[in-house]
PyMOL Python script that loads the backbone (N, CA, C, O; Angstrom):
from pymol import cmd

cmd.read_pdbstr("""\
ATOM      1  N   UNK A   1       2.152   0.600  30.123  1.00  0.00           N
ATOM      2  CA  UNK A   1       1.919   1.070  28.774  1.00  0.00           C
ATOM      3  C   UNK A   1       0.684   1.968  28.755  1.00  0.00           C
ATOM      4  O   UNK A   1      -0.375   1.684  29.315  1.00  0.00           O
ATOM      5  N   UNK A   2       0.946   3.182  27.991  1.00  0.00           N
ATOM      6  CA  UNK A   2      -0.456   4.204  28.091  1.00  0.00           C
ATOM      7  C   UNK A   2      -1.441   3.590  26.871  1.00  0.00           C
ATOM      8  O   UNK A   2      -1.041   2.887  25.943  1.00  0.00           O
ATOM      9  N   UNK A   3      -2.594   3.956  27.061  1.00  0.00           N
ATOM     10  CA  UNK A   3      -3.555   3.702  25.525  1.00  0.00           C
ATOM     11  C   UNK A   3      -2.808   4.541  25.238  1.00  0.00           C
ATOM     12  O   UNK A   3      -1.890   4.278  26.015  1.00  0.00           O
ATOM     13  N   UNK A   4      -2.366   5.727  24.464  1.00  0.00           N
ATOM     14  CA  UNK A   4      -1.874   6.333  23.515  1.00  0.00           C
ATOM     15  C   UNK A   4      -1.124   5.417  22.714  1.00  0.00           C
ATOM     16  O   UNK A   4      -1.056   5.721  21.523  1.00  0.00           O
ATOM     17  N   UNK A   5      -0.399   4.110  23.162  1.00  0.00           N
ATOM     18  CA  UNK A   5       0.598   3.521  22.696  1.00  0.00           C
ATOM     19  C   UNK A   5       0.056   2.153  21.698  1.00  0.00           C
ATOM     20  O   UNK A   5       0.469   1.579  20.691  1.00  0.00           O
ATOM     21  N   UNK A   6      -1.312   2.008  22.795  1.00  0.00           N
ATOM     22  CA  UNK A   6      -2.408   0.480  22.244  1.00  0.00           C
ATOM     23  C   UNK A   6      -2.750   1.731  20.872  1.00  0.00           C
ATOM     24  O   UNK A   6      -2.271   1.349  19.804  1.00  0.00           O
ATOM     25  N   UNK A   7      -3.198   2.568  20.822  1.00  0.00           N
ATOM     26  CA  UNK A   7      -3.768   3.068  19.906  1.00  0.00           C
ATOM     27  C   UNK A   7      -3.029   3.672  18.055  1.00  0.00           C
ATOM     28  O   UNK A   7      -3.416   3.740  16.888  1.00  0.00           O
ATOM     29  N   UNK A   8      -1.602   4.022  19.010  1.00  0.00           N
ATOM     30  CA  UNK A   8      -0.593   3.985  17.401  1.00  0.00           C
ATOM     31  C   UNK A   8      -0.334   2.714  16.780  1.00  0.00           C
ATOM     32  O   UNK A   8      -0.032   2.624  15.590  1.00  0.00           O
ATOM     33  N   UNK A   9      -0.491   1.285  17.904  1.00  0.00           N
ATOM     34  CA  UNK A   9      -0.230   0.039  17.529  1.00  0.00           C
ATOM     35  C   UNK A   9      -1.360  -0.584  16.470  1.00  0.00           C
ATOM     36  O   UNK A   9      -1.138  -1.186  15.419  1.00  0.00           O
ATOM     37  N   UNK A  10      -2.521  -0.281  17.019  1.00  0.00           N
ATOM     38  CA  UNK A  10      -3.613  -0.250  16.028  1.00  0.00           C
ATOM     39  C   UNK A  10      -3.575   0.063  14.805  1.00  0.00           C
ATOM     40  O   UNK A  10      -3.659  -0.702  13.845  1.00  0.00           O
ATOM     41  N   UNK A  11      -3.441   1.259  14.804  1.00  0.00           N
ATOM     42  CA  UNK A  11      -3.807   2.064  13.484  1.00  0.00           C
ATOM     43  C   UNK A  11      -2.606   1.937  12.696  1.00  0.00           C
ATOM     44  O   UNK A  11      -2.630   2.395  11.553  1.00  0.00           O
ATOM     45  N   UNK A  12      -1.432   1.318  13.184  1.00  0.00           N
ATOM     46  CA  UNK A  12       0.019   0.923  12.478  1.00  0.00           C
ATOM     47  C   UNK A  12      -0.728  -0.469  11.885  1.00  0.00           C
ATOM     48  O   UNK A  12      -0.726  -0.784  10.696  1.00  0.00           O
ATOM     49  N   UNK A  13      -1.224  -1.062  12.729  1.00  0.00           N
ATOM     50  CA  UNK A  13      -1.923  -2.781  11.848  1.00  0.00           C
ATOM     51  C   UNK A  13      -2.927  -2.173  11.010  1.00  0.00           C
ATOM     52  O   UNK A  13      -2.873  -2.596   9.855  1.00  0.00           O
ATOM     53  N   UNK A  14      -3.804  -1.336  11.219  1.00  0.00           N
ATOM     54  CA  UNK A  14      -4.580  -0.590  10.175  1.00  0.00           C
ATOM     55  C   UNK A  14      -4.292  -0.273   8.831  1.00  0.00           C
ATOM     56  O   UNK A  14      -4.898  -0.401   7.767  1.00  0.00           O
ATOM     57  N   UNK A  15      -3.105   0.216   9.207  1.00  0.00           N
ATOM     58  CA  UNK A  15      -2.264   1.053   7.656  1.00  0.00           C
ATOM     59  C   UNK A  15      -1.709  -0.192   7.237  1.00  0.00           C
ATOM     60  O   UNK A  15      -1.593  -0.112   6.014  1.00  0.00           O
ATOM     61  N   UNK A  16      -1.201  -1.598   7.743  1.00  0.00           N
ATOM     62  CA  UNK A  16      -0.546  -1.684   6.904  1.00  0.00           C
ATOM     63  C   UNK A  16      -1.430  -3.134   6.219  1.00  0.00           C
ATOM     64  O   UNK A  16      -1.090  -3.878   5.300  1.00  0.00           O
ATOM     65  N   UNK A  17      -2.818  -3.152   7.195  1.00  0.00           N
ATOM     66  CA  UNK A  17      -3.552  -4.121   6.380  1.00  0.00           C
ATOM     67  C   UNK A  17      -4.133  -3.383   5.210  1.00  0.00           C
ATOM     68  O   UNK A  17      -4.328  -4.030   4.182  1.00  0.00           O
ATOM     69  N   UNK A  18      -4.447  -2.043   5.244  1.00  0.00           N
ATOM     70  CA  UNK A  18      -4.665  -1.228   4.306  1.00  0.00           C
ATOM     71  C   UNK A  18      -4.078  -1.323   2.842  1.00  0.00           C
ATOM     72  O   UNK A  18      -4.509  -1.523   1.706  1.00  0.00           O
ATOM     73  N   UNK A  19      -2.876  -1.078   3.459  1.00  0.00           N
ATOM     74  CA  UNK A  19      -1.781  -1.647   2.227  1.00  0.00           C
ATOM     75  C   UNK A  19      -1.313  -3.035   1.445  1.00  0.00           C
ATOM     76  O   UNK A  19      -0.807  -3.187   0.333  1.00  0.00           O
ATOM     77  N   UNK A  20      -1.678  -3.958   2.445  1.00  0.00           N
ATOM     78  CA  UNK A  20      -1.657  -5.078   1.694  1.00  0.00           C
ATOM     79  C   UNK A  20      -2.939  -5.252   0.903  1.00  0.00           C
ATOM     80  O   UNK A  20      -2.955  -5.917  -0.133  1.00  0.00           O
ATOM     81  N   UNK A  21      -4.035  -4.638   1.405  1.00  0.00           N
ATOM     82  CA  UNK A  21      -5.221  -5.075   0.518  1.00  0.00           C
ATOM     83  C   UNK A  21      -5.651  -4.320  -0.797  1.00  0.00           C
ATOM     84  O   UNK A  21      -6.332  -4.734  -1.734  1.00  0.00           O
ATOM     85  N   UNK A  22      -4.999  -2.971  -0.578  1.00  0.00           N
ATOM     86  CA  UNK A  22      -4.770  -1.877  -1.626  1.00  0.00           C
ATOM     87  C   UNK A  22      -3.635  -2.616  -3.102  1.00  0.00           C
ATOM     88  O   UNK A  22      -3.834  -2.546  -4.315  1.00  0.00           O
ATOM     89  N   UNK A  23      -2.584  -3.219  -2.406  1.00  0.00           N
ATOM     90  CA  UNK A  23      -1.434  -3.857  -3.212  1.00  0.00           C
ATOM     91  C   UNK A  23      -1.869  -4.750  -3.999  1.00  0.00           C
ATOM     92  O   UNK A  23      -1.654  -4.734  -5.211  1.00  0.00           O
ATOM     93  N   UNK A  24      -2.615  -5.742  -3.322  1.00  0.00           N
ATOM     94  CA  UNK A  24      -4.084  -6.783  -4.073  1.00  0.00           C
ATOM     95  C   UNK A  24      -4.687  -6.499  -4.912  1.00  0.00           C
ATOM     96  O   UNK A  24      -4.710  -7.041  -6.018  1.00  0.00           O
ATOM     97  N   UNK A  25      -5.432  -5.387  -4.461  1.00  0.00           N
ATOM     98  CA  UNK A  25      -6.462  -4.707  -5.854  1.00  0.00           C
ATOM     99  C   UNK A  25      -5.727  -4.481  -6.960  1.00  0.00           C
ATOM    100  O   UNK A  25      -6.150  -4.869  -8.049  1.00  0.00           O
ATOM    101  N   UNK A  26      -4.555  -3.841  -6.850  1.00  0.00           N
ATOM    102  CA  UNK A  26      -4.172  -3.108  -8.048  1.00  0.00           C
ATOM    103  C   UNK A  26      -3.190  -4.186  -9.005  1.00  0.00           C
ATOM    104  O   UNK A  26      -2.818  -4.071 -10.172  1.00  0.00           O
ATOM    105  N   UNK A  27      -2.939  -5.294  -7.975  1.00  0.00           N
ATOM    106  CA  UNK A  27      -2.110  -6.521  -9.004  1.00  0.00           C
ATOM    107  C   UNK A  27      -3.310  -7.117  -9.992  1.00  0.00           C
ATOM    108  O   UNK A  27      -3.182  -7.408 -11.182  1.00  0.00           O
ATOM    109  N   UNK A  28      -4.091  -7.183  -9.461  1.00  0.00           N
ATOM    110  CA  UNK A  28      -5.038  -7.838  -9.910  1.00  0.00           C
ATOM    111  C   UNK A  28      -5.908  -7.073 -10.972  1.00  0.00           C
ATOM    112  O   UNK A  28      -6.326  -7.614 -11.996  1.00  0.00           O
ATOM    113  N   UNK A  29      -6.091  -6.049 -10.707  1.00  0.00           N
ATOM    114  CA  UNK A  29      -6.537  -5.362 -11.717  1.00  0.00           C
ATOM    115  C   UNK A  29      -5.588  -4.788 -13.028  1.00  0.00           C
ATOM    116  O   UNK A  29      -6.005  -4.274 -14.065  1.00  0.00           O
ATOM    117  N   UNK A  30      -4.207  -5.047 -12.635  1.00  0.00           N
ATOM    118  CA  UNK A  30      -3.138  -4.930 -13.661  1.00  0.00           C
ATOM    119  C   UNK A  30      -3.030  -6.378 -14.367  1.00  0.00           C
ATOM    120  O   UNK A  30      -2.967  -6.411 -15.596  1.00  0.00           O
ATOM    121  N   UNK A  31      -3.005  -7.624 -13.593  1.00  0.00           N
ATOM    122  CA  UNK A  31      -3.439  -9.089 -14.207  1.00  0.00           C
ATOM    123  C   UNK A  31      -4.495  -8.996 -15.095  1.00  0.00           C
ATOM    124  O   UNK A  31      -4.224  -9.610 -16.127  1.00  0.00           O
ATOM    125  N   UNK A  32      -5.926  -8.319 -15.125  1.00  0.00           N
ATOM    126  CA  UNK A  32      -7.138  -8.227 -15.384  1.00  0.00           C
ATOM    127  C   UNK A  32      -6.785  -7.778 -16.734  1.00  0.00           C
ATOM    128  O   UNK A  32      -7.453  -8.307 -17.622  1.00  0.00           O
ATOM    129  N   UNK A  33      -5.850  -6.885 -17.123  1.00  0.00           N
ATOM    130  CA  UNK A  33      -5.666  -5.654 -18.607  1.00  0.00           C
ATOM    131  C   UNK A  33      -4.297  -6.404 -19.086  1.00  0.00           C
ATOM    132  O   UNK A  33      -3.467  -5.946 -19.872  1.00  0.00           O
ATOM    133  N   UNK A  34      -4.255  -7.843 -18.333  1.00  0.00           N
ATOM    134  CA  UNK A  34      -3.308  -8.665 -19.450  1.00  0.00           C
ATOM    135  C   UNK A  34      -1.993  -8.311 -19.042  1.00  0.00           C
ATOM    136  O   UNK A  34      -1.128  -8.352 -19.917  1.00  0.00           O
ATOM    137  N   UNK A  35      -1.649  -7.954 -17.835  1.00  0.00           N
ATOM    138  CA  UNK A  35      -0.058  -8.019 -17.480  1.00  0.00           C
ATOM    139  C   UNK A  35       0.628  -9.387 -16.915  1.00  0.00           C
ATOM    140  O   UNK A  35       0.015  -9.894 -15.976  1.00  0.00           O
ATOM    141  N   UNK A  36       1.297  -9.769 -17.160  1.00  0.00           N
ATOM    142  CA  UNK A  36       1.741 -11.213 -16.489  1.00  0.00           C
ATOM    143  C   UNK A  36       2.414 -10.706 -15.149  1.00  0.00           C
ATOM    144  O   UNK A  36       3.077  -9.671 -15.079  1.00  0.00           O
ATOM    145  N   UNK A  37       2.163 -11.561 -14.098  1.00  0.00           N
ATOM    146  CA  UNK A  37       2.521 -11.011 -12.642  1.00  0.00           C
ATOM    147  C   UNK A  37       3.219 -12.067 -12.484  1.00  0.00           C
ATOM    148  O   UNK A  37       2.995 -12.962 -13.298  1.00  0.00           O
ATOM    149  N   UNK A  38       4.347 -12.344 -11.343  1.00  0.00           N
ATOM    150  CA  UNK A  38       5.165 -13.419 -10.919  1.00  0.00           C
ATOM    151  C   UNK A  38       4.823 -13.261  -9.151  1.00  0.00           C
ATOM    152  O   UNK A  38       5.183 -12.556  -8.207  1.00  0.00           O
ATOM    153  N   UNK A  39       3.659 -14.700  -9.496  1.00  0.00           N
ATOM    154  CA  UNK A  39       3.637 -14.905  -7.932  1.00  0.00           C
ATOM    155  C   UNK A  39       4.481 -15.501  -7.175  1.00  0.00           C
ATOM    156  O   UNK A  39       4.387 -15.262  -5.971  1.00  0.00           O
ATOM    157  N   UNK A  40       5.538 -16.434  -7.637  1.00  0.00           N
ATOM    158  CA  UNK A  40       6.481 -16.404  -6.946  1.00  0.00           C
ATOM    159  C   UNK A  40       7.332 -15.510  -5.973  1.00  0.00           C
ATOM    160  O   UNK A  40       7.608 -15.720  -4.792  1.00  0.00           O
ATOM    161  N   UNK A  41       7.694 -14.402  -6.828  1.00  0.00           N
ATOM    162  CA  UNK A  41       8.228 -13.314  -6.401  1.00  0.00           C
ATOM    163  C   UNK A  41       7.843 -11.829  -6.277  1.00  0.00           C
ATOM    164  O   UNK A  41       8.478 -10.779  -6.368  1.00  0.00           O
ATOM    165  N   UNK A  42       5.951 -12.296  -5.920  1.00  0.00           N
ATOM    166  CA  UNK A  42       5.448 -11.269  -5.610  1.00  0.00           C
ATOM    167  C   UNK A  42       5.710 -10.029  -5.025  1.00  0.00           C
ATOM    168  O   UNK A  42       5.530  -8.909  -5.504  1.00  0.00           O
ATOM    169  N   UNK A  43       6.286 -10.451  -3.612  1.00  0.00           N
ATOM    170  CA  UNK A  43       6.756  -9.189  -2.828  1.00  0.00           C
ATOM    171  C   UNK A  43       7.865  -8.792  -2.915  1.00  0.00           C
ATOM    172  O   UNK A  43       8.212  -8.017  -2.024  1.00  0.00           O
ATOM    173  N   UNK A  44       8.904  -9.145  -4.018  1.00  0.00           N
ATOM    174  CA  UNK A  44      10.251  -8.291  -3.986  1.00  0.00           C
ATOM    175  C   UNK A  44       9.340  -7.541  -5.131  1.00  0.00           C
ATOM    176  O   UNK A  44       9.748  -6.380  -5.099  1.00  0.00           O
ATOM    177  N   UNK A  45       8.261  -7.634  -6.171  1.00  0.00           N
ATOM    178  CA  UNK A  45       7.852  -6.984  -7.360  1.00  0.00           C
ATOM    179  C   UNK A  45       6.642  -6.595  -7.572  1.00  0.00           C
ATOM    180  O   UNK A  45       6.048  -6.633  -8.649  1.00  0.00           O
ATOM    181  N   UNK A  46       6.059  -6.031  -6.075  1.00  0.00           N
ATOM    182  CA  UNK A  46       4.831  -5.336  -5.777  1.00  0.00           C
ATOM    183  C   UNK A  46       4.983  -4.258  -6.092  1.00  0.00           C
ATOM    184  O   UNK A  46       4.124  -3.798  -6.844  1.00  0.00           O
ATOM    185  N   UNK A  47       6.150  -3.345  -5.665  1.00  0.00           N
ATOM    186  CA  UNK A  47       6.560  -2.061  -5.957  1.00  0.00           C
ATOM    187  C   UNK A  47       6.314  -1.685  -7.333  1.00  0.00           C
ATOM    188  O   UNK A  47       5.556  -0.729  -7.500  1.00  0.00           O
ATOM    189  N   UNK A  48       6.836  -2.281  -8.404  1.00  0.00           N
ATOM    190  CA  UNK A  48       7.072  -2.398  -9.760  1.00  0.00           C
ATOM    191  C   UNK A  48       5.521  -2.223  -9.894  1.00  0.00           C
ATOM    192  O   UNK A  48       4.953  -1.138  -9.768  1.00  0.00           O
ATOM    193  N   UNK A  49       4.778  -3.651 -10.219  1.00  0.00           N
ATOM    194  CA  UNK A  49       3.176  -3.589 -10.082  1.00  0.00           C
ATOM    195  C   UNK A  49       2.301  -2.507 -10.128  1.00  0.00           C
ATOM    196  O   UNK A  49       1.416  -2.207 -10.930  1.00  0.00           O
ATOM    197  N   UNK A  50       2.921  -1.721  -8.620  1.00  0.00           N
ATOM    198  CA  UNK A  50       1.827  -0.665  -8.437  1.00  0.00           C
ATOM    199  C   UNK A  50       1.771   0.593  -8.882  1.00  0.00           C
ATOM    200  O   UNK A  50       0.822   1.374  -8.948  1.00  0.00           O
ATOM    201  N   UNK A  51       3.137   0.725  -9.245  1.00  0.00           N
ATOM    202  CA  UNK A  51       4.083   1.846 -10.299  1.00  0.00           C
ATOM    203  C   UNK A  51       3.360   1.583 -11.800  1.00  0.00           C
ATOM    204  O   UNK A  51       2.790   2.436 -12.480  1.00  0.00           O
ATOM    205  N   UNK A  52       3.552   0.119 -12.130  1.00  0.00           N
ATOM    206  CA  UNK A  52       2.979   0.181 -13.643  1.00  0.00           C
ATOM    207  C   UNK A  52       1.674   0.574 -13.964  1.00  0.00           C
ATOM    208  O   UNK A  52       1.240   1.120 -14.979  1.00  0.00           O
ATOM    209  N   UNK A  53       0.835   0.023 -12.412  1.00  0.00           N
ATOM    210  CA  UNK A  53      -0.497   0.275 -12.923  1.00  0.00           C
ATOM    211  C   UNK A  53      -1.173   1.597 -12.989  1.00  0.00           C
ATOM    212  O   UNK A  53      -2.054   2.056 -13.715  1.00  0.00           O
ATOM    213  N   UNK A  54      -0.219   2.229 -11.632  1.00  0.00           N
ATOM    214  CA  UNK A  54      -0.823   3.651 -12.075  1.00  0.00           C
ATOM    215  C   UNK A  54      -0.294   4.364 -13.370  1.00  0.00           C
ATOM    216  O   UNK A  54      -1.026   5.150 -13.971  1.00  0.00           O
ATOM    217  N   UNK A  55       1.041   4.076 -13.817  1.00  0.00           N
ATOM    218  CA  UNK A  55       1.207   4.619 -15.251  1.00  0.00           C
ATOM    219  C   UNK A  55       0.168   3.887 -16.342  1.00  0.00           C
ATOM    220  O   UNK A  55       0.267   4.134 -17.544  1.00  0.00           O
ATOM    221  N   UNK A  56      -0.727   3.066 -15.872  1.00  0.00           N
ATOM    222  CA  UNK A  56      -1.084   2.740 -16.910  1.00  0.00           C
ATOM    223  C   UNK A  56      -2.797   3.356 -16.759  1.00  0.00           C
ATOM    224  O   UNK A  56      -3.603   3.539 -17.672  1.00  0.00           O
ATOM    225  N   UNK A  57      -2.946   3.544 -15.521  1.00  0.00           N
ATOM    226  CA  UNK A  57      -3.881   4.498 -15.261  1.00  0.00           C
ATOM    227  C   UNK A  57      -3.785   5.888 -15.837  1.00  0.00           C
ATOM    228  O   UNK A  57      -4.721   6.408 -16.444  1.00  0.00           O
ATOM    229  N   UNK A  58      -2.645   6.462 -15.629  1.00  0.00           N
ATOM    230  CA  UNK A  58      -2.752   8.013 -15.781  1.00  0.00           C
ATOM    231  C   UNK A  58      -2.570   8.202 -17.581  1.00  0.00           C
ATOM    232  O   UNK A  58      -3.006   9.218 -18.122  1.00  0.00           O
ATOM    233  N   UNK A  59      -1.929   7.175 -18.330  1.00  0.00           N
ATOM    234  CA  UNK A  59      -2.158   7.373 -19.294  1.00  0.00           C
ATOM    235  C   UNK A  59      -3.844   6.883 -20.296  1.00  0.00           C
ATOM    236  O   UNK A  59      -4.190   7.194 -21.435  1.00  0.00           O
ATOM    237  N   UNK A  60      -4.517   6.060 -19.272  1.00  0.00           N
ATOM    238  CA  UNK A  60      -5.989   5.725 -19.332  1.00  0.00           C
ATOM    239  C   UNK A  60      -6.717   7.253 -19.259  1.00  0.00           C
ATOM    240  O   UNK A  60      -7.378   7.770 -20.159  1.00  0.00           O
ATOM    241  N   UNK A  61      -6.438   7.771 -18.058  1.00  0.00           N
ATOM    242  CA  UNK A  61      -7.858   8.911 -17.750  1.00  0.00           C
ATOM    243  C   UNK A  61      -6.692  10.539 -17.235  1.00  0.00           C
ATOM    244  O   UNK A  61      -7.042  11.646 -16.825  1.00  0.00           O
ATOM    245  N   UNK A  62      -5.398  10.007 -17.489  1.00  0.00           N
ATOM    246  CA  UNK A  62      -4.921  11.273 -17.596  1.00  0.00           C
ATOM    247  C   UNK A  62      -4.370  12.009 -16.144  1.00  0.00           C
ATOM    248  O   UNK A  62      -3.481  12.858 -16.072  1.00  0.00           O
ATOM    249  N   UNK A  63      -5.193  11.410 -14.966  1.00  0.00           N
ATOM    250  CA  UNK A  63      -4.799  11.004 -14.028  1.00  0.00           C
ATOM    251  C   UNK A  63      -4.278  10.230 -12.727  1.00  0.00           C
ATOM    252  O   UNK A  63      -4.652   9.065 -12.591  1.00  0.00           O
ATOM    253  N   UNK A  64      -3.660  10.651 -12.015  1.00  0.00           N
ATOM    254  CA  UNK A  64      -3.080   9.410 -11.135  1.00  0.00           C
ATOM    255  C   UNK A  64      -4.445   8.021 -10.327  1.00  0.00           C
ATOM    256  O   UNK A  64      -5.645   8.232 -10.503  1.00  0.00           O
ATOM    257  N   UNK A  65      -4.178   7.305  -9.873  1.00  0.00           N
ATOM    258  CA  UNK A  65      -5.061   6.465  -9.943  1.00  0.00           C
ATOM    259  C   UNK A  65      -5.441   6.619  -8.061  1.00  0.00           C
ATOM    260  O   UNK A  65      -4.525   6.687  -7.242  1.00  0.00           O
ATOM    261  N   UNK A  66      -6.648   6.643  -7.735  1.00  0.00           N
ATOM    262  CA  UNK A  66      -7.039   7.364  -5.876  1.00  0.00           C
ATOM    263  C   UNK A  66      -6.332   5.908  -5.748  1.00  0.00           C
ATOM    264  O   UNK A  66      -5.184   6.233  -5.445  1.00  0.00           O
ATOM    265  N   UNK A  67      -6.354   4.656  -5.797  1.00  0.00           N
ATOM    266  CA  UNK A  67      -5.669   3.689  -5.101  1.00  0.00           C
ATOM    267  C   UNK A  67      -4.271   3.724  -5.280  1.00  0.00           C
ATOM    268  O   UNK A  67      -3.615   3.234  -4.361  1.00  0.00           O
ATOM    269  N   UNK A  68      -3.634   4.204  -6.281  1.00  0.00           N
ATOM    270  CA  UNK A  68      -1.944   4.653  -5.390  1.00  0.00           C
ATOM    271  C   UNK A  68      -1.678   6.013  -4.540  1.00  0.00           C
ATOM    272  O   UNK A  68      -0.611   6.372  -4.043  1.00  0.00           O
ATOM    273  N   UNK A  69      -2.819   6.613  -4.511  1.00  0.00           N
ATOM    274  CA  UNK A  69      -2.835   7.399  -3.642  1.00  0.00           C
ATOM    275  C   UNK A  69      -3.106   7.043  -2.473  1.00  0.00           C
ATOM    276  O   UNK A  69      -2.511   7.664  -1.592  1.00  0.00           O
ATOM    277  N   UNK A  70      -3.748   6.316  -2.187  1.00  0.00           N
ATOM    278  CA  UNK A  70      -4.033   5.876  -0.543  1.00  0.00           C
ATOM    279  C   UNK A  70      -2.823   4.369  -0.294  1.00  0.00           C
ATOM    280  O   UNK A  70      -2.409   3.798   0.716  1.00  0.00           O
ATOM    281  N   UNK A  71      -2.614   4.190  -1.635  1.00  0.00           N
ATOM    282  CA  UNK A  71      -1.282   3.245  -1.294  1.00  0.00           C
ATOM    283  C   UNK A  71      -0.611   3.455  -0.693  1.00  0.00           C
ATOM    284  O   UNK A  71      -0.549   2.864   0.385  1.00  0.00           O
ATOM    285  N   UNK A  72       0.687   4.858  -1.202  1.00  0.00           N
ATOM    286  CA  UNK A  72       1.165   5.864  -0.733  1.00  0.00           C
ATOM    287  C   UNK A  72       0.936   6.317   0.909  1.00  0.00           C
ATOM    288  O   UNK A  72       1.725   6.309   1.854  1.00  0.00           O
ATOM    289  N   UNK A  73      -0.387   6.682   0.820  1.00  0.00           N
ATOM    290  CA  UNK A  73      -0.908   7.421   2.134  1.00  0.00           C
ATOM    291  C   UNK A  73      -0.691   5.880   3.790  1.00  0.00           C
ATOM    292  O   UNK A  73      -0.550   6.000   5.007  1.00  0.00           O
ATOM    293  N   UNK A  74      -0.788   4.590   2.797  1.00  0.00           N
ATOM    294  CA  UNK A  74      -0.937   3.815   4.303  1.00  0.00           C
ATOM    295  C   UNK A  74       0.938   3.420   4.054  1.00  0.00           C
ATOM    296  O   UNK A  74       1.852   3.598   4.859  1.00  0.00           O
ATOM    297  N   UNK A  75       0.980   3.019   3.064  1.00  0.00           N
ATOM    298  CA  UNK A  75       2.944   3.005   3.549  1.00  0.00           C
ATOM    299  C   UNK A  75       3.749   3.932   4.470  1.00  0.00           C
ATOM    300  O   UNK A  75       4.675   3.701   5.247  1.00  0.00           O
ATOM    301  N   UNK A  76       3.080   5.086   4.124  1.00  0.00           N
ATOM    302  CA  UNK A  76       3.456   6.318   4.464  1.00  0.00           C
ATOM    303  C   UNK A  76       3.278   6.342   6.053  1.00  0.00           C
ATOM    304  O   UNK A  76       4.102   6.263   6.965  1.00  0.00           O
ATOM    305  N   UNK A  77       1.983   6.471   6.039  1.00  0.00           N
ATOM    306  CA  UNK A  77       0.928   5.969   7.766  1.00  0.00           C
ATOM    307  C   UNK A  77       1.993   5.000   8.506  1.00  0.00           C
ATOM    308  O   UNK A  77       2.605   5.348   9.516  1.00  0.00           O
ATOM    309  N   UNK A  78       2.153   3.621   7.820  1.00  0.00           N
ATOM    310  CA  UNK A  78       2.693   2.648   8.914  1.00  0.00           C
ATOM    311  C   UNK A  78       4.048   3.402   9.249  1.00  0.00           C
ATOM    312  O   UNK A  78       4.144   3.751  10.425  1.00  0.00           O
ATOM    313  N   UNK A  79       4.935   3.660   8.554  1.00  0.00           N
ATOM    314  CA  UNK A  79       6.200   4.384   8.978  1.00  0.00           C
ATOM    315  C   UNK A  79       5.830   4.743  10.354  1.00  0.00           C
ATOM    316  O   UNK A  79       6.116   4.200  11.421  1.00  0.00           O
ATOM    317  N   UNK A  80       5.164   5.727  10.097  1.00  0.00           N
ATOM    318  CA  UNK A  80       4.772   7.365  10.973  1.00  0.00           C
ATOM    319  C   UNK A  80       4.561   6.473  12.385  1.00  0.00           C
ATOM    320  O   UNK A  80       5.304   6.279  13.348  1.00  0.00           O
ATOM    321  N   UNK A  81       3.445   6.104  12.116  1.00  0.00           N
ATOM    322  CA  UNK A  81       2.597   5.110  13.752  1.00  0.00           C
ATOM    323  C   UNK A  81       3.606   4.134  14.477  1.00  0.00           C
ATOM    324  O   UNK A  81       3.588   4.067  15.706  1.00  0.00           O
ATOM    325  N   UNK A  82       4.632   3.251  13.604  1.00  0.00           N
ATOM    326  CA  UNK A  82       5.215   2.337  14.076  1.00  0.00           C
ATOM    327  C   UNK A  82       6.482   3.315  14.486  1.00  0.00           C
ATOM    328  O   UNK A  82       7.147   2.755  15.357  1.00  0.00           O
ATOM    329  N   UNK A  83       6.960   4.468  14.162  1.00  0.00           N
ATOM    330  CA  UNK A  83       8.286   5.430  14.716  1.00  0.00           C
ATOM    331  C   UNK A  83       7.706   5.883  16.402  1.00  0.00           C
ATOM    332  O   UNK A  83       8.328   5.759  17.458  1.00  0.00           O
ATOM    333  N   UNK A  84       6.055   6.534  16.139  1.00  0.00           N
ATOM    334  CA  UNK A  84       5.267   6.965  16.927  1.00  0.00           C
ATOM    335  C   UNK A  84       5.670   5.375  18.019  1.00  0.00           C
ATOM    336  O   UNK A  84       6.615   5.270  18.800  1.00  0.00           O
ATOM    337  N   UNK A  85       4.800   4.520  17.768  1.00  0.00           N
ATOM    338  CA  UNK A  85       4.707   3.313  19.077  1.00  0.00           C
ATOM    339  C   UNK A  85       6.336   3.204  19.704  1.00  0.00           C
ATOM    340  O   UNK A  85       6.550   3.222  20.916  1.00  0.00           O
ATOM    341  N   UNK A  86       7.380   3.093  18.718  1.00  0.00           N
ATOM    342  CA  UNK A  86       8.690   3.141  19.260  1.00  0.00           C
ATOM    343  C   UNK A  86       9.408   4.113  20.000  1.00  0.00           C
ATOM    344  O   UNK A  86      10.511   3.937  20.519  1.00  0.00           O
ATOM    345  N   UNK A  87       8.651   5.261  20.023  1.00  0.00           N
ATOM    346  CA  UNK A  87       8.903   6.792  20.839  1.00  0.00           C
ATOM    347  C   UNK A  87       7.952   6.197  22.152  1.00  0.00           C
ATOM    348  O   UNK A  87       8.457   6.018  23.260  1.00  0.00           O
ATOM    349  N   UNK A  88       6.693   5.955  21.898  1.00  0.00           N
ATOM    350  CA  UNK A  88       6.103   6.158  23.433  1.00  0.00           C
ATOM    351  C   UNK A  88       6.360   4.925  23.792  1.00  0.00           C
ATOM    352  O   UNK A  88       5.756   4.604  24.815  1.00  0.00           O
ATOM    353  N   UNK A  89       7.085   4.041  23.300  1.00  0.00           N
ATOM    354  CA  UNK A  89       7.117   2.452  24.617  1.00  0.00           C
ATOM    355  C   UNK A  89       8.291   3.060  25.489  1.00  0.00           C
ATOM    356  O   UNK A  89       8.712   2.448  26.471  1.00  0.00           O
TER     357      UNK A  89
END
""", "prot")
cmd.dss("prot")
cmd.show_as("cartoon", "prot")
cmd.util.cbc("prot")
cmd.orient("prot")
């Protein structure tokens, strides 16, 4: 195995701890402004969550909110790195 390969594996656990901790903030800060969340069925209705909160952001300040932007950016990331590690193994 080359480091090139230790290194997409990384930054694939990077992005996607990124994303779980990004997904956190923004439930919670949508809990915070009085939304009822279902922890039961958190992760089939994270998606939903992070969708509402930035609509509820952009209608706050008019624009999109930088944490669904880097939401976006590490979902996006893990794809990329984990296609990447499956090309170079």
């Amino acid at each position: 195995m080359t480091p090139l390969l230790y290194i997409t594996i990384a930054l694939a656990g990077l992005c996607v701890t990124s994303f779980i901790t990004l997904t956190m903030i923004m439930v919670s800060r949508l809990q915070a402004r009085g939304e009822k969340i279902n922890y039961l069925l958190i992760k089939l209705y994270f998606p939903v969550y992070v969708h509402r909160y930035n609509k509820m952001r952009q209608e706050e300040t008019g624009q999109s909110s930088p944490l669904f932007n880097a939401w976006v950016l590490t979902i996006n990331g893990t794809w990329i790195f984990a296609i990447l590690a499956l090309i170079l193994k």
